[in-house]
PyMOL commands that place a pseudoatom at each C-alpha (Angstrom):
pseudoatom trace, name=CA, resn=UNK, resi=1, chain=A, elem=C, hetatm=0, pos=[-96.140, -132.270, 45.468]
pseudoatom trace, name=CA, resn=UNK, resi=2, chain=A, elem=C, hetatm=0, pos=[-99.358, -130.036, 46.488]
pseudoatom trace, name=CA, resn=UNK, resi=3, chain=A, elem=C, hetatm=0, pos=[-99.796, -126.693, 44.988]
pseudoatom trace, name=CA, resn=UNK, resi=4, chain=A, elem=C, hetatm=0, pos=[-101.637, -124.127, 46.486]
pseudoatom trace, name=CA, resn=UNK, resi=5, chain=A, elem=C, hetatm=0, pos=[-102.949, -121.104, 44.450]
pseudoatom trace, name=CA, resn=UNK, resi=6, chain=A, elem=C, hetatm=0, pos=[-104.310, -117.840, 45.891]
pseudoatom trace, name=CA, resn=UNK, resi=7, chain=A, elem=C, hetatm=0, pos=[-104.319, -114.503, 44.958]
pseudoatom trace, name=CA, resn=UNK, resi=8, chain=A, elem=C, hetatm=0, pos=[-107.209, -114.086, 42.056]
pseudoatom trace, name=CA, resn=UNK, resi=9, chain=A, elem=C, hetatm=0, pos=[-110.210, -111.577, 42.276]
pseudoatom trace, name=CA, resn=UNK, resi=10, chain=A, elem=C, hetatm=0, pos=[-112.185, -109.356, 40.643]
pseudoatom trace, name=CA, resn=UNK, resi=11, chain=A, elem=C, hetatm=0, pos=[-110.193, -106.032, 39.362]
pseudoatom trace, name=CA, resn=UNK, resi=12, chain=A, elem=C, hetatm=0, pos=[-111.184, -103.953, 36.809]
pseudoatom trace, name=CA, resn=UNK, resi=13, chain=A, elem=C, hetatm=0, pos=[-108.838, -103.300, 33.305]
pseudoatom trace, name=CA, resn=UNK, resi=14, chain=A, elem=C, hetatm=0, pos=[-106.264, -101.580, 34.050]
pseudoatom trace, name=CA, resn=UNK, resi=15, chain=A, elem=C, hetatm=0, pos=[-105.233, -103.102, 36.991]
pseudoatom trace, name=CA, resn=UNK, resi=16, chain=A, elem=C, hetatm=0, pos=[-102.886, -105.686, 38.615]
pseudoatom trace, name=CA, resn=UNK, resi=17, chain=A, elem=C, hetatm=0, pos=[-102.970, -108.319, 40.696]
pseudoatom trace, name=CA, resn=UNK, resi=18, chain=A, elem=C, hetatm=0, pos=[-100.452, -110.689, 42.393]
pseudoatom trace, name=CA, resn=UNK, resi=19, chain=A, elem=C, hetatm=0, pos=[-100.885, -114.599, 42.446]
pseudoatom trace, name=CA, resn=UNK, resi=20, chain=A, elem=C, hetatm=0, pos=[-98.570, -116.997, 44.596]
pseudoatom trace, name=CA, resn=UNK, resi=21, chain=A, elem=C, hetatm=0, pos=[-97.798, -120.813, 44.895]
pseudoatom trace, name=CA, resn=UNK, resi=22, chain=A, elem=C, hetatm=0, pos=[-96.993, -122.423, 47.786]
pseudoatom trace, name=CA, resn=UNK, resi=23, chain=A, elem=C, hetatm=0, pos=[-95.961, -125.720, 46.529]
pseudoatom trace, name=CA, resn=UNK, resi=24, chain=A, elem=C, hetatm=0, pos=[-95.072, -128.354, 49.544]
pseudoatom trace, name=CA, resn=UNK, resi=25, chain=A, elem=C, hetatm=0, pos=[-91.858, -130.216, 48.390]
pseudoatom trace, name=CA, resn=UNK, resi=26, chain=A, elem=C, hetatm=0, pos=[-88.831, -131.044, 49.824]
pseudoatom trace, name=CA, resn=UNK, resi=27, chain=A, elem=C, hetatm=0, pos=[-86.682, -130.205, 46.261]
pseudoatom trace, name=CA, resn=UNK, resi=28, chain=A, elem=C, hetatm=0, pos=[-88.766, -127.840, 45.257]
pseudoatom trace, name=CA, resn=UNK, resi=29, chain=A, elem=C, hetatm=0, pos=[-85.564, -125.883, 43.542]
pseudoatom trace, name=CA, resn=UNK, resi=30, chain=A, elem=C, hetatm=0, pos=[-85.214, -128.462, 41.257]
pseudoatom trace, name=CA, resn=UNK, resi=31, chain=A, elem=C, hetatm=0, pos=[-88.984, -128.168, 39.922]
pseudoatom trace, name=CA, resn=UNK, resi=32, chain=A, elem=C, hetatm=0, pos=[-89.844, -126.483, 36.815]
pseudoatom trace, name=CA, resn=UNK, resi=33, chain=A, elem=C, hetatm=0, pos=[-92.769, -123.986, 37.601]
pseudoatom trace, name=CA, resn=UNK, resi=34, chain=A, elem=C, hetatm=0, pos=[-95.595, -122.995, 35.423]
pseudoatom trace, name=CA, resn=UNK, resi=35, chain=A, elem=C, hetatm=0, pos=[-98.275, -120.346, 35.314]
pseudoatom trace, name=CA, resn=UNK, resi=36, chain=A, elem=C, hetatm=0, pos=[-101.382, -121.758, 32.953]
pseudoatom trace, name=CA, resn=UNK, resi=37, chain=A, elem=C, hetatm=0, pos=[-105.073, -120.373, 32.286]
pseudoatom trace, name=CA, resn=UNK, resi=38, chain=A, elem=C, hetatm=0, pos=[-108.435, -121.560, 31.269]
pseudoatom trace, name=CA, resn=UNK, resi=39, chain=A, elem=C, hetatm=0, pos=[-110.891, -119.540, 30.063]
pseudoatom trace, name=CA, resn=UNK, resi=40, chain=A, elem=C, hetatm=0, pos=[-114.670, -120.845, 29.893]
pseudoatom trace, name=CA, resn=UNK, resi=41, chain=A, elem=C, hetatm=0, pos=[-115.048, -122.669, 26.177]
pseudoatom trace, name=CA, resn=UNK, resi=42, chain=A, elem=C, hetatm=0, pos=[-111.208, -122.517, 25.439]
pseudoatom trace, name=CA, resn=UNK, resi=43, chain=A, elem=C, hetatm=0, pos=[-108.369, -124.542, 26.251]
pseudoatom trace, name=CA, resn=UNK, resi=44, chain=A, elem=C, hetatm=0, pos=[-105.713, -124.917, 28.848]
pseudoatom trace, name=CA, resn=UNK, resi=45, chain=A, elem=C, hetatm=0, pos=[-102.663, -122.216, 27.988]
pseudoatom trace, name=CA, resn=UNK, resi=46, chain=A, elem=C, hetatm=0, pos=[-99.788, -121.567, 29.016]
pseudoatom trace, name=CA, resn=UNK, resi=47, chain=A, elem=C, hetatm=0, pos=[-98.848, -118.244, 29.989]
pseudoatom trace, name=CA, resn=UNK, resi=48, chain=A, elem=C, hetatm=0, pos=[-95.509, -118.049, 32.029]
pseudoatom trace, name=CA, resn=UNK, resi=49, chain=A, elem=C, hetatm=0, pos=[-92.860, -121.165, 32.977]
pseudoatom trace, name=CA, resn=UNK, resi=50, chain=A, elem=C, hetatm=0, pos=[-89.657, -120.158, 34.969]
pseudoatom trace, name=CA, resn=UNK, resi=51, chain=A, elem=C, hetatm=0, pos=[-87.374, -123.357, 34.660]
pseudoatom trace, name=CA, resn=UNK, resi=52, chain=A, elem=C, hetatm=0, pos=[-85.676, -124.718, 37.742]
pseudoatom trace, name=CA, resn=UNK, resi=53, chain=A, elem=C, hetatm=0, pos=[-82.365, -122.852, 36.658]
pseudoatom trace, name=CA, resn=UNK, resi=54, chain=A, elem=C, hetatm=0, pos=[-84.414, -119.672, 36.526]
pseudoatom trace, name=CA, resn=UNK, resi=55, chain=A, elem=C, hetatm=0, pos=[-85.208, -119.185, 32.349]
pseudoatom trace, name=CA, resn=UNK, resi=56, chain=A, elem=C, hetatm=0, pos=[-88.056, -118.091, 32.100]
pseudoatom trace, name=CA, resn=UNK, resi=57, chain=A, elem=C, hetatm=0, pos=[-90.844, -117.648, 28.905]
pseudoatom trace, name=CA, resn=UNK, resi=58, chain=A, elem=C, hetatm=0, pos=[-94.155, -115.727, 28.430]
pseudoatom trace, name=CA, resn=UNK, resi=59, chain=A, elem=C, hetatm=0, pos=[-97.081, -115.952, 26.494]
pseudoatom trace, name=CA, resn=UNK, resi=60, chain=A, elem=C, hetatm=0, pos=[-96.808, -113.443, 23.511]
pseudoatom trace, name=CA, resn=UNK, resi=61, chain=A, elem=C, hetatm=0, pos=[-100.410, -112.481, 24.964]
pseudoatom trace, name=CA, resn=UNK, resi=62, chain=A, elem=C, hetatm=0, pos=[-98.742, -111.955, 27.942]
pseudoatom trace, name=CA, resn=UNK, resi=63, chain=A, elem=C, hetatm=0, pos=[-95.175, -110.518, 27.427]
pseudoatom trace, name=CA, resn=UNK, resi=64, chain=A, elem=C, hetatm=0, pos=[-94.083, -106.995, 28.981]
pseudoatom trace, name=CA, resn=UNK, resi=65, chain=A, elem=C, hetatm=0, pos=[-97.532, -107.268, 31.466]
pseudoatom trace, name=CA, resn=UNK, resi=66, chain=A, elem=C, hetatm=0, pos=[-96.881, -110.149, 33.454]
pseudoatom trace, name=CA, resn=UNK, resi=67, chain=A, elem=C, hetatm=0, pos=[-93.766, -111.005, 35.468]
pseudoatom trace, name=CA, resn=UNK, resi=68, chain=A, elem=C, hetatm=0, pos=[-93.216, -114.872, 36.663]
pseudoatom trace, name=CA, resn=UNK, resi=69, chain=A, elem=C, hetatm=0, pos=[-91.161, -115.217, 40.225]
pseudoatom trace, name=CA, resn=UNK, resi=70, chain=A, elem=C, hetatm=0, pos=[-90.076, -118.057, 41.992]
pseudoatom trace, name=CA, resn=UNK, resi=71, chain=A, elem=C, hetatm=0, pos=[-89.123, -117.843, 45.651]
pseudoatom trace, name=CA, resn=UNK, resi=72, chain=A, elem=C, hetatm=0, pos=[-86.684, -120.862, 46.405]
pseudoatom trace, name=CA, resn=UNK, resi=73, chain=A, elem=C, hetatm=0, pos=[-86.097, -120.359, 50.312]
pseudoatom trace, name=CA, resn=UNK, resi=74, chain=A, elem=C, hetatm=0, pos=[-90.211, -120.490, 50.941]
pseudoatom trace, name=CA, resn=UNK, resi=75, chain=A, elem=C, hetatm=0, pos=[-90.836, -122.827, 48.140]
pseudoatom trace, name=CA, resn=UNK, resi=76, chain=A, elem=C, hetatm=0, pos=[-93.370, -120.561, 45.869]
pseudoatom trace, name=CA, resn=UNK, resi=77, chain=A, elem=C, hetatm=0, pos=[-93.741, -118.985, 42.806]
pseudoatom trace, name=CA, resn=UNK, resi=78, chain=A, elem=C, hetatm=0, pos=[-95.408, -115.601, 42.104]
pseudoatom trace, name=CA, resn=UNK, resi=79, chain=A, elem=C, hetatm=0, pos=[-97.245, -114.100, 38.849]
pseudoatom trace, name=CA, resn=UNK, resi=80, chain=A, elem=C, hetatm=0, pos=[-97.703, -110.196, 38.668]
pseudoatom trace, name=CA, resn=UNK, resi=81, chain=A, elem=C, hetatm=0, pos=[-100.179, -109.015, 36.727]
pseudoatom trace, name=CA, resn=UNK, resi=82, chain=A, elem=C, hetatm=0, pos=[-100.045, -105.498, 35.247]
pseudoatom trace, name=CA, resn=UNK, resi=83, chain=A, elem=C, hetatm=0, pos=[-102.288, -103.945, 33.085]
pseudoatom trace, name=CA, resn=UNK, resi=84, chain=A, elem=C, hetatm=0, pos=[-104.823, -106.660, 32.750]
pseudoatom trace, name=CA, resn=UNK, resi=85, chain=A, elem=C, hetatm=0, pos=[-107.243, -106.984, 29.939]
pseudoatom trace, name=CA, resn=UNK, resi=86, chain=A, elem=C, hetatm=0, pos=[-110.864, -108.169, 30.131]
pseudoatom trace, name=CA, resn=UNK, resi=87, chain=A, elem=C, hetatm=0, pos=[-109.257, -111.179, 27.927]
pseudoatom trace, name=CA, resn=UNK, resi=88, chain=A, elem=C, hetatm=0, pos=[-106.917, -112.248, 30.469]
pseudoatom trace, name=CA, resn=UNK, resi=89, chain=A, elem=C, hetatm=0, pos=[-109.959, -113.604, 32.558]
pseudoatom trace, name=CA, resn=UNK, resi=90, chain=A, elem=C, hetatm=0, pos=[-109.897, -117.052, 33.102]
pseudoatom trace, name=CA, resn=UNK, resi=91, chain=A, elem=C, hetatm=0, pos=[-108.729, -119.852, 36.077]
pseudoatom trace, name=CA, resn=UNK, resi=92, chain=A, elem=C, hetatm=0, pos=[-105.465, -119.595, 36.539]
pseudoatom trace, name=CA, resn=UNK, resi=93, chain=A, elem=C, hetatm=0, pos=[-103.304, -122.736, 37.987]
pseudoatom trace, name=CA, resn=UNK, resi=94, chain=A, elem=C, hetatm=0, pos=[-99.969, -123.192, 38.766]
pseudoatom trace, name=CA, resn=UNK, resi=95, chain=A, elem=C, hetatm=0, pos=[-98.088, -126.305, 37.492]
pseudoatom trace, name=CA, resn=UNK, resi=96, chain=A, elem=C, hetatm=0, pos=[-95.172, -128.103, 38.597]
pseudoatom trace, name=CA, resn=UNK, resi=97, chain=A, elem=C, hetatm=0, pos=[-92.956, -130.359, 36.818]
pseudoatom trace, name=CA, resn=UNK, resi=98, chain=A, elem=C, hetatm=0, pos=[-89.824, -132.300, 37.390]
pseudoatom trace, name=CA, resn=UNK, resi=99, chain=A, elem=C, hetatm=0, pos=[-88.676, -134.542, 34.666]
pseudoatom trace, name=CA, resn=UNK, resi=100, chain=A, elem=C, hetatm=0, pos=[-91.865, -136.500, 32.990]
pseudoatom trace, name=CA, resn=UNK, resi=101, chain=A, elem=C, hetatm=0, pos=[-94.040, -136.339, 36.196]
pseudoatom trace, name=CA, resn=UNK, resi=102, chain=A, elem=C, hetatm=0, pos=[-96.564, -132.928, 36.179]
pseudoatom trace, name=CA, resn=UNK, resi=103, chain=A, elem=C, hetatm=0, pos=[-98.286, -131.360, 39.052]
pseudoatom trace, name=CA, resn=UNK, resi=104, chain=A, elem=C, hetatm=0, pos=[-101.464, -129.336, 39.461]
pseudoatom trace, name=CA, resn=UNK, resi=105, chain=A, elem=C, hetatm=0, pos=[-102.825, -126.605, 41.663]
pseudoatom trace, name=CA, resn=UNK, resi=106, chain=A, elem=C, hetatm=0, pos=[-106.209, -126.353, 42.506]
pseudoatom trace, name=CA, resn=UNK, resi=107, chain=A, elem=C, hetatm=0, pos=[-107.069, -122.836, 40.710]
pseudoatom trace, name=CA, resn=UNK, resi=108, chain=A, elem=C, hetatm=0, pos=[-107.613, -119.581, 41.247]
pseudoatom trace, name=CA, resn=UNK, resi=109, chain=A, elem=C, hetatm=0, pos=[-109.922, -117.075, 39.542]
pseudoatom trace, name=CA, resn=UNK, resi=110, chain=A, elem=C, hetatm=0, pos=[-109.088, -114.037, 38.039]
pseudoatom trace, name=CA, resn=UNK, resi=111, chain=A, elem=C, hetatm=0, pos=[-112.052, -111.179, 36.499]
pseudoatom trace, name=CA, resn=UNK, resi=112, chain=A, elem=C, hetatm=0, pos=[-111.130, -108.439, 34.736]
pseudoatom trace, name=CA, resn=UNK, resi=113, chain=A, elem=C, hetatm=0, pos=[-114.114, -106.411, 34.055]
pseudoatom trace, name=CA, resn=UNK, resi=114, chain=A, elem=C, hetatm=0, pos=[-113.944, -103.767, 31.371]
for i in range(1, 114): cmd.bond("trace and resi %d" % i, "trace and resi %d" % (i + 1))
show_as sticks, trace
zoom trace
């Protein structure tokens, strides 16, 4: 599976911003999809995961601002960002999983200048 990430930039606090995954797999239904983000100094985190049923779970950083997709017919999954904090800058990669076996986009950047 190869994930592709797009949609980061620079926005100022406040505002929103839309990321997608295009994720080339011939199941990709039956993957579990991920949003995570690294900030510079901190760990890997987890901020949304949308199961392959569709159950989905935020961040408590995250909750009632961000809104995890998934797009089954064009194999991608979305993240809408609303009201974004100079805190929620970081790399942001999409992850795919399907049983024990993880995938990993390449990263995209989000800046949220305050």
């Amino acid at each position: 599976v190869q994930l592709q990430a797009s949609g980061g930039g620079l926005v100022q606090a406040g505002g929103s911003l839309r990321l997608s995954c295009a994720a080339s797999a011939s199941r990709f239904s039956v993957l579990a999809m991920a949003w995570y983000r690294q900030a510079p100094g901190r760990e890997r985190e987890s901020v949304a995961t949308i199961s392959a049923g569709g159950r989905i779970n935020y961040a408590d950083s995250v909750k009632e601002r961000f809104a995890i997709s998934r797009d089954n017919a064009k194999n991608m999954v979305h993240l809408r960002m609303n009201d974004l904090k100079p805190e929620d800058t970081a790399v942001y990669y999409c992850k795919a999983k399907w049983g024990s076996v993880t995938w990993w986009g390449q990263g995209t950047q989000v800046t949220v200048s305050s």
